[in-house]
N, C-alpha and C positions, 0 to 999 in steps of 0.2 A: 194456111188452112190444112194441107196435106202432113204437115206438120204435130198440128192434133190430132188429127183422125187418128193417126197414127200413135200417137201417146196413147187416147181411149182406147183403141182395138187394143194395144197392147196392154192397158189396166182390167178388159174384160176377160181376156185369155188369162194373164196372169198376176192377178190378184196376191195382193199378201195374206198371206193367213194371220188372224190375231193373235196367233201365239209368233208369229214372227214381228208386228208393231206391238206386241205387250212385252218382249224381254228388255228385262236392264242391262245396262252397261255397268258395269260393278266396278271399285278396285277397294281389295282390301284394305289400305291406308285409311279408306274413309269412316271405315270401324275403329280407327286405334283409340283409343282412352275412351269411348262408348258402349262398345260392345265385344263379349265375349265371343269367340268362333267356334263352333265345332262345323269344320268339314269330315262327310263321309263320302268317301271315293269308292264306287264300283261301278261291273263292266254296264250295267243298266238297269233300269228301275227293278226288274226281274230279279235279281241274283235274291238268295236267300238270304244270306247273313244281311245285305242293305236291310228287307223287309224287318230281319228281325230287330234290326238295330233302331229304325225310323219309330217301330212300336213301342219300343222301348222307353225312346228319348218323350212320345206323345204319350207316356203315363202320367208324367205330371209337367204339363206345360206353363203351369202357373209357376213352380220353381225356377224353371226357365228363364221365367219369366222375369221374374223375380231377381236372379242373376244376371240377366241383362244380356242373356245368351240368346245367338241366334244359328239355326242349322242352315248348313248351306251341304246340297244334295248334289254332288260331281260325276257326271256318267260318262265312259267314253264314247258310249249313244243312247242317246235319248237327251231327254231336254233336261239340263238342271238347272236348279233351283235354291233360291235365299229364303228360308220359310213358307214354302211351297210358291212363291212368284219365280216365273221362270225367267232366265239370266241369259245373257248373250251367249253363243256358243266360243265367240272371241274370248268375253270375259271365261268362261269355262277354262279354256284350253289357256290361259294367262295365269289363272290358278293352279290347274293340274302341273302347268312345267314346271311351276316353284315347289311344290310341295308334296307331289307325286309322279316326276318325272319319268319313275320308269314303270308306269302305269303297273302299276300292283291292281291284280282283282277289286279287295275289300282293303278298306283301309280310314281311320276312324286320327284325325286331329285336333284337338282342342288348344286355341289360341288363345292367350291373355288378353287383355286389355293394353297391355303394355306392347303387346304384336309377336311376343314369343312364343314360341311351341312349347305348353306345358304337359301334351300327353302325346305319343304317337305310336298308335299300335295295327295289326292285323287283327287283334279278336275284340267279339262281342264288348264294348262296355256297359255294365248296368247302370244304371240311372242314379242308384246311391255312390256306387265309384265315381263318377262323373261330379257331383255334388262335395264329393266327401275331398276331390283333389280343387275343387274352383274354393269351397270354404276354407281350405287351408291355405289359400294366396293369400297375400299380405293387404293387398288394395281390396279384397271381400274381407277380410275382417276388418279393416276400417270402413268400409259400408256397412258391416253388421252394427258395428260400434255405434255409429250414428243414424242409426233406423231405433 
């Protein structure tokens, strides 16, 4: 009996927050031949270039869409996110040590289907560059083929 009291007193004091029972557990493998990636790595949701790039990428989420791409949002504080759902800080820091290890500010990924890095830069990408490098893959012109 002393036993639960003790659980509840401890669930009333310190409760989980829903944004800590709502993150996923992620691992990139589980996109490969489904979905395109684009990670953008900065220091937090705050930084400008992030803002500018996220607005960018939400001008036409229907192409996005379309391409089968999905943004995954990497902060080295604040909460990130897979398509605005928020993701484990594990899963976070699982992704950053592979592919942003030595935490660069701003930094902007785009990953095939196939799981390789086909863009990786520090600046801005526009929305037609982004489209204009995923339509020129081999595996999107055979989806365009057959659409």
């Amino acid at each position: 009996m002393k036993t639960f009291l003790l659980l509840v007193t401890l669930f009333l004091f310190f409760p989980l927050s829903e944004s800590q029972m709502d993150r996923s557990d992620i691992n990139l493998v589980d996109f490969k031949w489904k979905n395109r990636l684009v990670l953008v790595f900065s220091e937090s949701p705050g930084n400008v270039l992030f803002q500018q790039q996220i607005e960018g990428l939400s001008i036409n989420k229907s192409g996005l869409t379309e391409r089968e791409v999905l943004v995954l949002s990497l902060f080295i504080s604040g909460e990130s996110n897979i398509d605005g759902k928020p993701i484990s800080v594990e899963s976070a820091q699982r992704i950053a040590s592979k592919y942003n290890s030595e935490q660069n500010g701003f930094r902007f990924i785009l990953i095939g289907k196939d799981g390789g890095v086909k863009m990786d830069t520090d600046d801005l990408v526009t929305i037609d560059t982004l489209f204009g490098r995923i339509d020129s893959m081999p595996i999107r012109i055979r989806e365009m083929r057959m659409q």
